[in-house]
C-alpha positions as CSV (number, residue, x, y, z in Angstrom):
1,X,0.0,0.0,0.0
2,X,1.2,3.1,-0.9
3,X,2.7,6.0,1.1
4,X,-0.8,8.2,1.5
5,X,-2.2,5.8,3.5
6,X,-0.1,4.8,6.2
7,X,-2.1,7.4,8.3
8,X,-5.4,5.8,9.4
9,X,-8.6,7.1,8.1
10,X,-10.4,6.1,11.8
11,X,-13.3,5.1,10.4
12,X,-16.4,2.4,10.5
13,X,-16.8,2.1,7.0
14,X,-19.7,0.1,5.5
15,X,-19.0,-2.3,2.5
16,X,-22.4,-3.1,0.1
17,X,-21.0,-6.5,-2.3
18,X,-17.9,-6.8,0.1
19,X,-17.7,-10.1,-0.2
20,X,-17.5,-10.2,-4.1
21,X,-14.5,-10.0,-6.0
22,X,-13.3,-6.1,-5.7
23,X,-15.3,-5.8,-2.6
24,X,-13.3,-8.5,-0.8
25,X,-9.8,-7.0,-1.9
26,X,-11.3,-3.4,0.1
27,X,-12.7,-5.2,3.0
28,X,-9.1,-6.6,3.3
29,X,-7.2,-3.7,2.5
30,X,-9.1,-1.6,4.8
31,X,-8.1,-4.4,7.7
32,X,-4.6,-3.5,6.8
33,X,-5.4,0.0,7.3
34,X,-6.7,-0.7,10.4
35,X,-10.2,0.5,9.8
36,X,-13.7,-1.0,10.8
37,X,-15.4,-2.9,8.5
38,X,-19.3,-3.5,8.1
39,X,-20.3,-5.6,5.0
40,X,-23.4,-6.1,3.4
41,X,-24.1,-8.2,0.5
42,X,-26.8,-10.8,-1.2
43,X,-23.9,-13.5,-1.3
44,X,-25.3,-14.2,-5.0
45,X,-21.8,-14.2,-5.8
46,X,-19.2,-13.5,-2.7
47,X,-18.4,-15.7,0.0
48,X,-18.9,-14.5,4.2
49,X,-15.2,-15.9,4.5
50,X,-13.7,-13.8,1.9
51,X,-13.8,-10.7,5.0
52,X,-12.2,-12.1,8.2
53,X,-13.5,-10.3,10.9
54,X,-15.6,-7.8,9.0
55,X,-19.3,-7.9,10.7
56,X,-21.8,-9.0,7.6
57,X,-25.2,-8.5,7.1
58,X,-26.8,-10.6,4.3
59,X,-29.7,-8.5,2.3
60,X,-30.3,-7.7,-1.0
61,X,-30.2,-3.9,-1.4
62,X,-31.8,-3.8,-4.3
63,X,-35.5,-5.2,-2.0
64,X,-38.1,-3.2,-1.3
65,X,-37.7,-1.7,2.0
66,X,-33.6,-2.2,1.9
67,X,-33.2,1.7,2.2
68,X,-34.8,1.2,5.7
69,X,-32.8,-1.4,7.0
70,X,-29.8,-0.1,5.8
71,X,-30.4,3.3,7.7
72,X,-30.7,0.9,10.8
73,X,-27.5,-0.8,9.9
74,X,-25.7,2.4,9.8
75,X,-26.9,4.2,12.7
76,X,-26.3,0.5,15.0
77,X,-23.1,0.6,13.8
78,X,-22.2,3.9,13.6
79,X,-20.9,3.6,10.3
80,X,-18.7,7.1,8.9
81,X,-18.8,6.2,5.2
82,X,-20.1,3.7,2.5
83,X,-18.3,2.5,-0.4
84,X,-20.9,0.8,-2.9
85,X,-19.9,-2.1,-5.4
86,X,-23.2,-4.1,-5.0
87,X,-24.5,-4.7,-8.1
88,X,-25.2,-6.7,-11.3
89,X,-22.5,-6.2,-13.7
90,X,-22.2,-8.4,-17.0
91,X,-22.7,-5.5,-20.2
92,X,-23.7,-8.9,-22.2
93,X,-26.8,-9.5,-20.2
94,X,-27.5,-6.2,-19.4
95,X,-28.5,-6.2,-23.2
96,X,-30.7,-9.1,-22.6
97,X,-32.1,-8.1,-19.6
98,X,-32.0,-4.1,-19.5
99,X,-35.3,-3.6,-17.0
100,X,-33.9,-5.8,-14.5
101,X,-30.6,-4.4,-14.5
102,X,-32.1,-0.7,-14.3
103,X,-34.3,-2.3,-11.7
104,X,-31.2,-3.9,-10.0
105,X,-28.5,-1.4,-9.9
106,X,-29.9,1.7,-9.5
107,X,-32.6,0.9,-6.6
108,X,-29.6,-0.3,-4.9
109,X,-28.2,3.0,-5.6
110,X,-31.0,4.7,-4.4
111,X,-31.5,2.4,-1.1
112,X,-28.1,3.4,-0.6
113,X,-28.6,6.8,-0.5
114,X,-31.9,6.8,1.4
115,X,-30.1,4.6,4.2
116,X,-27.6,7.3,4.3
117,X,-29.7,9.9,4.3
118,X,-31.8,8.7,7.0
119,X,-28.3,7.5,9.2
120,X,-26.7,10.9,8.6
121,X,-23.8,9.3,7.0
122,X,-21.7,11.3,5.0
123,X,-19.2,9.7,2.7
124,X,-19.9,7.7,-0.2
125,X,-17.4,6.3,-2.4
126,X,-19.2,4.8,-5.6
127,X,-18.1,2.2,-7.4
128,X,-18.7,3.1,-11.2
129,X,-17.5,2.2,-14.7
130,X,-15.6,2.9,-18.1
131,X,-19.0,1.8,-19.6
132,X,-20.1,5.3,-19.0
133,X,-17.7,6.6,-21.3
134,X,-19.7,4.2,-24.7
135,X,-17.6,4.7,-27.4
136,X,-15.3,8.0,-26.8
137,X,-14.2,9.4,-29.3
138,X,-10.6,9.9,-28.4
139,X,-8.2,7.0,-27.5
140,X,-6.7,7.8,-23.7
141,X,-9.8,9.4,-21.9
142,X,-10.5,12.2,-19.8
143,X,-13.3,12.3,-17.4
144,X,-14.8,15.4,-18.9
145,X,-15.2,13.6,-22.4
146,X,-18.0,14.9,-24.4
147,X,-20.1,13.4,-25.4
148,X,-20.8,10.4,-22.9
149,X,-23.1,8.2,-24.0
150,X,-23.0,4.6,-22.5
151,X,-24.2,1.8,-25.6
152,X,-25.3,-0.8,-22.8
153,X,-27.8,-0.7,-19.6
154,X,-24.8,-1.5,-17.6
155,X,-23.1,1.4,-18.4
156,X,-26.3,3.7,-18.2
157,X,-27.0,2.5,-15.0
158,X,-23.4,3.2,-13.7
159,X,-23.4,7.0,-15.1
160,X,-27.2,7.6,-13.3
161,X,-25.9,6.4,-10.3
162,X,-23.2,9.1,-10.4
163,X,-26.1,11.3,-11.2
164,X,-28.1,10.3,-8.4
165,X,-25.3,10.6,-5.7
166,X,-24.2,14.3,-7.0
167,X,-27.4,15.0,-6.7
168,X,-27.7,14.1,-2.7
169,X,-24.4,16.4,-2.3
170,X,-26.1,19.9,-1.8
171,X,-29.5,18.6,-0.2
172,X,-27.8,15.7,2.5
173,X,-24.5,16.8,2.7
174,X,-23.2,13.4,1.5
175,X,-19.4,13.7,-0.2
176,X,-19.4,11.7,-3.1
177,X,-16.2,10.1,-5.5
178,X,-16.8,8.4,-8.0
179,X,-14.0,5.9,-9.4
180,X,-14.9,4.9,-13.0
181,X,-12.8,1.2,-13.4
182,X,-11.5,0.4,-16.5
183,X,-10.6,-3.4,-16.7
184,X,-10.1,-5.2,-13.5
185,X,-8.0,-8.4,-12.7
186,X,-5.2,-9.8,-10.9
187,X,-5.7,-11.2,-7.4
188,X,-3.7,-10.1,-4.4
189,X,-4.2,-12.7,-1.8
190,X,-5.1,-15.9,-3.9
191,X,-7.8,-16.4,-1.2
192,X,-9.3,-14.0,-2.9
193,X,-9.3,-14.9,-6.1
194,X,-12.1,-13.8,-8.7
195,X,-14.5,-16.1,-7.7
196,X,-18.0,-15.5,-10.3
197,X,-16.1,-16.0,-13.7
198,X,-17.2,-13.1,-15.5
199,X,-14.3,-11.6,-16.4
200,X,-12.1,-12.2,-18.9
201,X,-8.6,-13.9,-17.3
202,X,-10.8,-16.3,-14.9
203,X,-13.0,-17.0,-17.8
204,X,-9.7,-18.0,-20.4
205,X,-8.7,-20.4,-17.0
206,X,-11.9,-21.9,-16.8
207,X,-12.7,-23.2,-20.5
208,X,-8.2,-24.2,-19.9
209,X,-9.6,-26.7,-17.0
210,X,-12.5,-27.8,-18.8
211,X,-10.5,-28.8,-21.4
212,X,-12.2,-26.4,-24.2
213,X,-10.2,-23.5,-26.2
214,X,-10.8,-20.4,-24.8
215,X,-12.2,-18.2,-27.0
216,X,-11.7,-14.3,-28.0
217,X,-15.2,-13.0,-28.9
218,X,-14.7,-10.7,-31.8
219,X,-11.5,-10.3,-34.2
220,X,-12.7,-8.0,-36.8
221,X,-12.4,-4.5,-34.5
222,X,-10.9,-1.6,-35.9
223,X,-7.8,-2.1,-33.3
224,X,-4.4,-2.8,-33.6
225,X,-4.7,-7.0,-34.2
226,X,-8.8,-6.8,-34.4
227,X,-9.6,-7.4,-31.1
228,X,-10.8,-4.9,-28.2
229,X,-8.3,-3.2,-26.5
230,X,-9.1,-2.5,-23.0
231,X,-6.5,-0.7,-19.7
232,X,-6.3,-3.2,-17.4
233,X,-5.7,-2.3,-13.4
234,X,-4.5,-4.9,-11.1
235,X,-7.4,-5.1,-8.1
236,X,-5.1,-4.4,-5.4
237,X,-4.3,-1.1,-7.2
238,X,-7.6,-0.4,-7.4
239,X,-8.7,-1.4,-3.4
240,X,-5.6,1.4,-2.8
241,X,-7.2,3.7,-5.0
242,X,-10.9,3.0,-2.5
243,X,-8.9,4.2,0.7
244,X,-7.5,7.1,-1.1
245,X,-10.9,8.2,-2.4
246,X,-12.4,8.2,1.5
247,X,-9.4,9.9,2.5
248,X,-9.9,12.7,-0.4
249,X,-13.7,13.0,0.7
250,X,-11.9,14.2,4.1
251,X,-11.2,17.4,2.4
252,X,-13.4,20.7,2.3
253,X,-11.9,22.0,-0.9
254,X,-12.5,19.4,-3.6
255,X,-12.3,20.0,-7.4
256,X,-13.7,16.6,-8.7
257,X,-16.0,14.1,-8.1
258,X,-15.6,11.5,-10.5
259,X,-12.1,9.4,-11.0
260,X,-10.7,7.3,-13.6
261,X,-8.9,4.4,-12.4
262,X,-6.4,3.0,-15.0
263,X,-3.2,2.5,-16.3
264,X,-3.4,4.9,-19.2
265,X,-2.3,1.7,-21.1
266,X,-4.1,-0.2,-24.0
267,X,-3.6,-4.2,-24.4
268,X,-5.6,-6.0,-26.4
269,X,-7.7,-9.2,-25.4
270,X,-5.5,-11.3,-27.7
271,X,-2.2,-10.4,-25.7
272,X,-3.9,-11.2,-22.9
273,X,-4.7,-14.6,-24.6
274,X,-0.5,-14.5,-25.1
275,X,0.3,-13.6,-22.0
276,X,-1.8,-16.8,-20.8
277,X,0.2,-19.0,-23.0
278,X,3.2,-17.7,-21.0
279,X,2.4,-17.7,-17.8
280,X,0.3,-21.0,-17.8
281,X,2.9,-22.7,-20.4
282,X,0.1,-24.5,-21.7
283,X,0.2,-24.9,-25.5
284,X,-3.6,-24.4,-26.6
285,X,-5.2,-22.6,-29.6
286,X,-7.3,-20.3,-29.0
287,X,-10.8,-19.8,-30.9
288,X,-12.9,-17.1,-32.3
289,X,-16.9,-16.1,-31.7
290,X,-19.1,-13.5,-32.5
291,X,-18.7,-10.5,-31.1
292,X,-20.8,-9.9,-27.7
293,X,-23.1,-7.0,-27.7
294,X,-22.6,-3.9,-25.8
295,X,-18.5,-4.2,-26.5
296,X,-16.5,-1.0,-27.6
297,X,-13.7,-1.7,-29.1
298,X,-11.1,0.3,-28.2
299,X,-11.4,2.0,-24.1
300,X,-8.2,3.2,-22.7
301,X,-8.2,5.8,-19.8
302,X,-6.3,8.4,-18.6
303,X,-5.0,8.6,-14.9
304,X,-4.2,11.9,-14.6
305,X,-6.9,13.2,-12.6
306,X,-6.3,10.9,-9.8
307,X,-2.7,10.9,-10.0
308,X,-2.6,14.3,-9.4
309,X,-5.5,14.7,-7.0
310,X,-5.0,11.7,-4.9
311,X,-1.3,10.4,-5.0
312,X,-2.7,7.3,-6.6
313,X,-0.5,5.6,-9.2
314,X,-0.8,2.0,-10.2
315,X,2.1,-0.6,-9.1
316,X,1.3,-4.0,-11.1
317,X,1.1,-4.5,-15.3
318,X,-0.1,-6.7,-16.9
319,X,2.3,-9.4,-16.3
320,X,2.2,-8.9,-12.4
321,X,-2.2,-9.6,-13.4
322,X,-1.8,-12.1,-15.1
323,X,0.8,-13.8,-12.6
324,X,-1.4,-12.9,-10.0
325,X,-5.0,-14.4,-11.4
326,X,-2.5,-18.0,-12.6
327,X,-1.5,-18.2,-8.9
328,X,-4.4,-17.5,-7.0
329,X,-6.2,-20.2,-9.9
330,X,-3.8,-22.5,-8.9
331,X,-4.0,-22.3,-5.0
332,X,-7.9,-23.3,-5.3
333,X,-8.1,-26.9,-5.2
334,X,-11.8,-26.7,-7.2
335,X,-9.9,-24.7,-10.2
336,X,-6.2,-26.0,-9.7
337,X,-4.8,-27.4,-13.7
338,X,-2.4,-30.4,-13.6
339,X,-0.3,-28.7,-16.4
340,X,1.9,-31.5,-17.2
341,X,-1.2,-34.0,-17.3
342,X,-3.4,-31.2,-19.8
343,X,-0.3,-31.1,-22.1
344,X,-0.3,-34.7,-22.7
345,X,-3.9,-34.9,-23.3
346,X,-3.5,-31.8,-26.0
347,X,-0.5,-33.7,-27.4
């Protein structure tokens, strides 16, 4: 963890999908902070033992009547400030299913904000999305990109949530920083390894251990080598860049509320398929679908908002992800690949 942080924020902080994938690397980096830590989450995807000592509540935030109980959660445990990953996140079936995911994700965003209304808590730390960027027309991008027009309900979603929250600032007095992710992966802790398959390094191990070529959806973009081209952040870079945004919501004088969090870096999804063949050293072929809906094909961002504003700067590339994802893969006995037994099947 980097220098800023060494000081301890002295907060309770509430945790909605902490025990998901990003929300489990916070919960823990905020342990190693020093902080308090209340989770809540549905557990439609985390796991209760991914958040050692946290206190969790289970409860779908996006119910009716969740802005209630969440109020009650905050004022019982005097919570200081939120940060708010729960929600449904796939831009493929956000296409096929764009009421529910408006339904989903931003109720939850509103029964966030009504709990915190009601508790008096001040601090909200959002977590939003490069999908609300669509297809920008430059190729590193600012957050002030004009226009911003999201192509998926995911994305939508994401950029009226930021709406909704700036729009509680003046009225409630609630601080809020938005961090827009580009492409997350890695693991720090293989305990905490991306456990849901939904994004693209898990997903390339899983069809490796079932035996199948993993595929690259989409060849004929207009990128470099025809597939998208995406910044990927390693996810303990961006659970740093969560404990710098609550410490920047400390300040009165604020000139931004909405952060890119990125590399500035483009790689494509078929070096990602390379850099797999290295790090695995497993010999497969990959194949090539359809495109998925929803995908823009090139989305690189730039970091220099939050570099300068924060402190924050990325440590890992993509070979420290990659590494990362193989090893924490390979520590889960459910997942684990017998490389030297899969290379004499393929042979």
């Amino acid at each position: 963890m980097f220098d800023l942080l060494k000081e301890r924020l002295n907060m309770t902080v509430l945790v909605t999908g902490g025990c998901g994938y990003i929300g489990a690397h916070v919960v823990y980096a905020l342990h190693e902070a020093g902080e308090d830590v209340v989770v809540v989450d549905d557990l439609s995807y985390g796991k209760p033992d991914r958040i050692g000592d946290a206190r969790l509540y289970g409860m779908d935030i996006a119910a009716p009547g969740a802005g209630e109980r969440l109020a009650e959660i905050m004022k019982a445990e005097d919570v200081d400030a939120v940060i708010h990953f729960a929600a449904r996140k796939q831009v493929g079936e956000s296409v096929e299913k764009p009421l529910w995911y408006y339904q989903q994700n931003i109720n939850g965003m509103l029964n966030v904000l009504e709990g915190m209304k009601e508790a008096g808590v001040k601090k909200l730390v959002f977590s939003s999305s490069a999908a609300t960027y669509g297809v920008p027309p430059v190729d590193v991008v600012p957050e002030d990109v004009e226009p911003m027009v999201p192509i998926n309900p995911y994305g939508q979603t994401k950029l009226f949530g930021e709406w909704m929250a700036r729009a509680c600032e003046e009225p409630y007095g609630i601080r809020f920083c938005g961090l827009r992710y580009f492409n997350v992966a890695g693991c720090g802790p293989v305990q905490l390894e991306d456990p849901a398959i939904l994004n693209l390094i898990p997903m390339l191990f899983d069809r490796l251990k079932q035996g199948k070529a993993p595929a690259i959806f989409g060849d004929d973009y207009p990128t470099p080598d025809g597939t998208c081209v995406r910044d990927y952040i390693h996810v303990s870079d961006l659970a740093d860049a969560h404990l710098a945004a609550l410490k920047y919501l400390d300040r009165d004088e604020r000139k931004y509320d909405v952060f890119n969090v990125g590399t500035g870096e483009g790689t494509s999804v078929r070096q990602i398929v390379d850099e797999v063949k290295r790090v695995t050293g497993l010999p497969f072929t990959e194949t090539v679908m359809a495109r998925r809906a929803g995908d823009p094909p090139h989305l690189i961002g730039s970091p220099k908002r939050i570099n300068e504003e924060m402190g924050w700067h990325a440590r890992y590339d993509v070979d420290d992800i990659v590494e990362s994802a193989w090893d924490a893969w390979q520590a889960n006995p459910a997942h684990h690949i017998d490389v030297e037994t899969w290379k004499q099947q393929d042979a």
